[in-house]
C-alpha positions in Angstrom: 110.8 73.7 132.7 113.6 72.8 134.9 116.1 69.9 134.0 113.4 69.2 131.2 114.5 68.6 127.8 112.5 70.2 125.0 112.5 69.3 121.0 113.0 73.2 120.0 112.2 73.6 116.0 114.2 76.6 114.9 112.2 78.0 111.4 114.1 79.9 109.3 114.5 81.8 106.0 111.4 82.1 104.4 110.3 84.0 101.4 110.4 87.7 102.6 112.6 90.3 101.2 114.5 90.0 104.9 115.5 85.9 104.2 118.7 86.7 104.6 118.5 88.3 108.4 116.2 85.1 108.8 119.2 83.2 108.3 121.7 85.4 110.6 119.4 85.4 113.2 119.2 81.2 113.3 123.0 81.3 113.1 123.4 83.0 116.2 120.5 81.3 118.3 121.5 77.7 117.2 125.0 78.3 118.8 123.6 80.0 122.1 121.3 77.2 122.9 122.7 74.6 125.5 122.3 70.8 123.5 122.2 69.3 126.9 118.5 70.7 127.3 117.3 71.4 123.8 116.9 68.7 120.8 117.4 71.3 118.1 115.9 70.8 114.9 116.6 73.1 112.2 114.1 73.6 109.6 115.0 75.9 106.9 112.7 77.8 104.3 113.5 78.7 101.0 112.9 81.6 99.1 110.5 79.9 96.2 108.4 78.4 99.7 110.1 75.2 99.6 110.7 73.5 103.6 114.0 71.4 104.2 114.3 69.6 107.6 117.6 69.3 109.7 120.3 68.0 107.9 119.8 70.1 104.7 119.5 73.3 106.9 121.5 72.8 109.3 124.8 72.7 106.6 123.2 75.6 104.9 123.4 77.6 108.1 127.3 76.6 109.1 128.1 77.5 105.8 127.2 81.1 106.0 124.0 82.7 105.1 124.3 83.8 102.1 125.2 79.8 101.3 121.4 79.0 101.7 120.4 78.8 98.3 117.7 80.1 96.7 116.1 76.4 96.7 116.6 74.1 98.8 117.4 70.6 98.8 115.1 68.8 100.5 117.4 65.5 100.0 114.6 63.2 100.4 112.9 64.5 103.4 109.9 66.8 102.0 108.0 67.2 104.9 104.4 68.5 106.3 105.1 71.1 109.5 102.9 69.1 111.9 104.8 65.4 110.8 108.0 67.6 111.3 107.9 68.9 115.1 106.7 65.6 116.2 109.7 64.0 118.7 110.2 60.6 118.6 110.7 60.7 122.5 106.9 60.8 124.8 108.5 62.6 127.6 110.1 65.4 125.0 108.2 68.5 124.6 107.9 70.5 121.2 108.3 74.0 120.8 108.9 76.1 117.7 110.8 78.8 117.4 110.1 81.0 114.6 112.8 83.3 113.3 111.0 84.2 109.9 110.9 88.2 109.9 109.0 90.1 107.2 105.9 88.8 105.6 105.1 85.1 105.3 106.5 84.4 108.8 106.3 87.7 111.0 102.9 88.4 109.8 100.4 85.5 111.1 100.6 83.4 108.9 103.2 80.6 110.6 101.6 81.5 113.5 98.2 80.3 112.2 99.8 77.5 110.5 101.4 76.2 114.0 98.0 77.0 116.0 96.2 74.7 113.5 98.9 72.0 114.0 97.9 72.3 118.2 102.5 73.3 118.4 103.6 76.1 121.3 105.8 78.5 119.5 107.5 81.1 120.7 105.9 85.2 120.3 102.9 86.8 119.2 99.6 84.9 118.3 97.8 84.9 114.8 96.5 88.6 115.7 98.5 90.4 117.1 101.6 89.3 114.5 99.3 90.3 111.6 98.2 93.5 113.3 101.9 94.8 114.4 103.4 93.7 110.9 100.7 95.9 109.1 102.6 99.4 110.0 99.3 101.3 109.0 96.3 99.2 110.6 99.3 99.2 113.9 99.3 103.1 113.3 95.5 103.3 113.7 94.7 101.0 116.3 97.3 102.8 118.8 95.8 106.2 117.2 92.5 105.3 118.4 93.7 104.6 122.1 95.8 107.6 122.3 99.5 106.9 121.8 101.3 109.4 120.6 103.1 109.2 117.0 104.6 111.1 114.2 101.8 112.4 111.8 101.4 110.0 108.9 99.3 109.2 105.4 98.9 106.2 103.6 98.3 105.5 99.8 97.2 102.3 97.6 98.5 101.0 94.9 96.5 102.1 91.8 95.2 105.1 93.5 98.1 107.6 93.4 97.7 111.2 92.1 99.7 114.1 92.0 97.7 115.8 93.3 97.1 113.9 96.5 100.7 114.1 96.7 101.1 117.2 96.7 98.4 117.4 99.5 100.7 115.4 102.1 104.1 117.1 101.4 102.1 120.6 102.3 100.2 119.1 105.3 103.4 116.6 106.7 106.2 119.3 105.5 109.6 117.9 104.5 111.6 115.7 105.1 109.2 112.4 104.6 109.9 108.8 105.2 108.0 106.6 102.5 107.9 102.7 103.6 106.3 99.8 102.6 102.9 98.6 105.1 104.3 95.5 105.7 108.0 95.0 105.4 111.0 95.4 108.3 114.4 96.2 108.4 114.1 99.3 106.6 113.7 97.5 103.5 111.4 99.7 100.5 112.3 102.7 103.2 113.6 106.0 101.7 114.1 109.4 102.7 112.5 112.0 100.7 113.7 115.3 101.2 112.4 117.1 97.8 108.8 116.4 95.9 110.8 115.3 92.9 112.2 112.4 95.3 108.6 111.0 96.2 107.9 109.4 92.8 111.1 106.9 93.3 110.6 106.5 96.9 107.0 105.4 96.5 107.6 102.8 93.7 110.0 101.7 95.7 108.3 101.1 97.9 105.1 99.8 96.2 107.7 97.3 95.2 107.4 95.6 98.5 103.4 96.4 99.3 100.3 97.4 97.8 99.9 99.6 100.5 102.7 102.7 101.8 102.8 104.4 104.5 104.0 108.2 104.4 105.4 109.7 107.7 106.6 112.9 108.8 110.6 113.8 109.6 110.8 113.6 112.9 114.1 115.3 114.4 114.5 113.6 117.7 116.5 110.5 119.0 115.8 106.6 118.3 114.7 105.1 121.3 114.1 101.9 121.4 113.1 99.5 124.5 112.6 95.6 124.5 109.4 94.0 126.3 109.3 90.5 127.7 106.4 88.2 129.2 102.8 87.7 128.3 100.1 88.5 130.5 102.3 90.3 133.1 104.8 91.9 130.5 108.3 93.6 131.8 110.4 95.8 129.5 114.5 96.1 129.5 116.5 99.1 129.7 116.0 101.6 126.7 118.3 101.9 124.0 119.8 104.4 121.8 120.6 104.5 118.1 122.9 106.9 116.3 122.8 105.9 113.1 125.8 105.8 110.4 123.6 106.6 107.9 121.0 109.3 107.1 118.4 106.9 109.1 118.5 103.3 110.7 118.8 102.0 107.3 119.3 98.0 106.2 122.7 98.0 105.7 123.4 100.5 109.2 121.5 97.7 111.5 123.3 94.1 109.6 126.3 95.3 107.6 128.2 98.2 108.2 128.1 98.4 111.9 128.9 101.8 111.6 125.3 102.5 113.9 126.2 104.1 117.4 123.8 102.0 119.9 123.9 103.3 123.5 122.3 101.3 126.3 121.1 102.3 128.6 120.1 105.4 126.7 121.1 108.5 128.2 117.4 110.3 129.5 115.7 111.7 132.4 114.2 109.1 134.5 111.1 110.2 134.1 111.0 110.0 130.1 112.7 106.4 130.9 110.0 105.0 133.2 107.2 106.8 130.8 108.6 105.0 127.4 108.0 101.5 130.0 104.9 102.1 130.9 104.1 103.3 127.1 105.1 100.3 125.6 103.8 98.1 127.9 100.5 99.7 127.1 101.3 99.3 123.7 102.3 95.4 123.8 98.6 94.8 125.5 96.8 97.1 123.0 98.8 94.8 120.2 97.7 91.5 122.1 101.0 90.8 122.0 103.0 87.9 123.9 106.1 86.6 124.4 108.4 89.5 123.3 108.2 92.3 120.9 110.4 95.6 120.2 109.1 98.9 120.6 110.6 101.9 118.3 110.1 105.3 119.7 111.6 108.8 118.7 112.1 111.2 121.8 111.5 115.1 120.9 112.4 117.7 123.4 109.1 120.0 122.5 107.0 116.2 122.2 108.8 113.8 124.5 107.9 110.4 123.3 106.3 109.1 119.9 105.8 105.8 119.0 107.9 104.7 115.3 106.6 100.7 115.5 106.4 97.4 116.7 108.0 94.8 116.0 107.1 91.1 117.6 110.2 89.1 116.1 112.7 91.7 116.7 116.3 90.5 115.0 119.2 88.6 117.5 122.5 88.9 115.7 125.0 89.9 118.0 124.5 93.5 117.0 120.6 93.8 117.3 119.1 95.7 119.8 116.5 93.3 121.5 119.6 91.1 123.1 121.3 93.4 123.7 119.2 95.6 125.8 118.0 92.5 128.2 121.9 91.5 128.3 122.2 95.0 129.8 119.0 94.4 131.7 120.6 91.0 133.4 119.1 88.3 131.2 121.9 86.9 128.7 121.1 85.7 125.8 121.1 82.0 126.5 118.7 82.9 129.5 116.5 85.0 127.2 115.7 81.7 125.1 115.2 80.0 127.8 112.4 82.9 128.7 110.7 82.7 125.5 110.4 79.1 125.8 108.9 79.1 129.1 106.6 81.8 127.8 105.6 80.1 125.1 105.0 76.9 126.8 102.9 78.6 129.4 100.7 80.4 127.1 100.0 77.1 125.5 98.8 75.4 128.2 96.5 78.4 129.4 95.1 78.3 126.3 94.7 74.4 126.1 92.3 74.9 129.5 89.7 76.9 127.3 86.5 75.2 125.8 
């Protein structure tokens, strides 16, 4: 990829409840990439599903975020993703880089979009997206090959009782954390610390999902470590977070900045080289590639239980996945430049099978 020039199609916005850290996230890696190797192209996503290319984006993003209305403008320029990517220039090469967290981008379905349109793009593939964004299925796979995690249930819309209920607080004790199946950055995700609280909590959260997931309280620490590569994956130093609020909650990890992050976290270097090799094992379990985010809590009596995975972890200046390979050596111009590479690379393996 050396002293090649690439047309790199930022995606951003989207429909999901986390539209807003879409747009953060694009802010911060449009001004990190160097214009004297990357054609940028800013293609922004509205929250009614509506795509504007370039210009239209591009002056919603240097106005702010929260300037990217709720529809966009497409000023002419309505557009079909494959017709979009395409560079004017033979020699360029495309890659997309999607920054779409939450469902509707995070969850397999750009990625199937862009597999179907024959466009590299940067992370995980159709799979292992859909299976890391769906906190439950996740849960279960990982169950099945033995990683440890905090105790959980899940309920369905439609199919909640009291009575089953009451079952879980008796079997997963108190405090709980009720979240939505598919949904990140805290979002639908409550505390429950008395049986009267779990009737808000869960239509809360079934305000986001059809599906919730129940987990126990775990009193330990929030580790979390970053992992980097595709078939030969290597993982940063770990991280800490001591959050400002009662857990890592939406506003602690964008807003208030009142969070605590220490890296490298403070452990034993045996627990450190364990939560590698962990979520290493995790990422391949996942199928994932390119980079991903794994969440662990570290108990003194349990040592190390997975939380989740996340395969477009956030890159404001205060997210963790940065942040941990800045710390790690890689800056975060240099991590782009990774995940490019990555993603090229996997696309051309890929384009050798029959």
């Amino acid at each position: 990829m050396s002293g090649e020039r690439i047309r790199l199609v930022v995606l951003f916005g989207g429909q999901s409840a986390e539209h807003d850290v879409s747009c953060i996230t694009a802010r911060h890696v449009l001004a990190a990439v160097d214009p004297d190797r990357y054609d940028v192209v800013p293609i922004g996503i509205d929250r009614t599903g509506n795509w504007a290319i370039a210009d239209a984006a591009a002056l919603a993003l240097e106005a702010g975020p929260s300037a990217l209305p709720d529809q966009l403008d497409p000023t002419g320029t309505a557009i079909a993703p494959t017709g979009a990517v395409m560079s004017p220039d033979p020699t360029e090469r495309v890659v997309v880089l999607p920054l779409l967290h939450g469902p509707n981008g995070e969850d397999g379905t750009v990625q199937g979009l862009l597999e179907l349109a024959g466009v590299p793009y940067v992370g995980a593939n159709v799979l292992s997206s859909a299976l890391s964004m769906d906190k439950i299925k996740a849960k279960e796979m990982l169950d099945y090959h033995g990683i440890p995690q905090a105790r959980w249930a899940t309920l369905q819309s439609g199919k909640v009782t009291d009575s089953e209920l009451d079952g879980i607080v008796e079997d997963l004790g108190l405090p709980l954390f009720v979240k939505p199946a598919n949904m990140g950055s805290s979002i639908g995700v409550s505390r429950v610390d008395t049986r009267s609280d779990l009737d808000g909590a869960l239509e809360l959260a079934l305000s986001y999902d059809e599906w919730v997931l129940i987990e126990e309280g775990i009193d330990g620490r929030e580790i979390e470590i970053a992992v980097l590569g595709n078939q030969t994956p290597r993982v940063s130093v770990p991280g800490e977070i001591k959050p400002g609020d009662d857990f890592y909650s939406y506003e602690d990890k964008y807003f208030d900045g009142v969070a605590e992050l220490l890296i490298p976290a403070p452990l034993p270097a045996d627990v450190r080289d364990r939560m590698g090799e962990l979520a290493k094992q995790i990422f391949g379990i996942l199928r994932c590639e390119g980079m991903a985010r794994v969440d662990f809590f570290y108990e003194e009596e349990r040592g190390l239980l997975l939380n989740e995975v996340n395969t477009i972890p956030g890159f404001t200046p205060i997210s963790m996945y940065p942040k941990m390979w800045e710390a790690s050596g890689l800056s975060y111009p240099e991590l782009i430049d990774e995940l490019i590479r990555l993603a090229l690379e996997r696309h051309e393996r890929r384009s050798k099978l029959r």
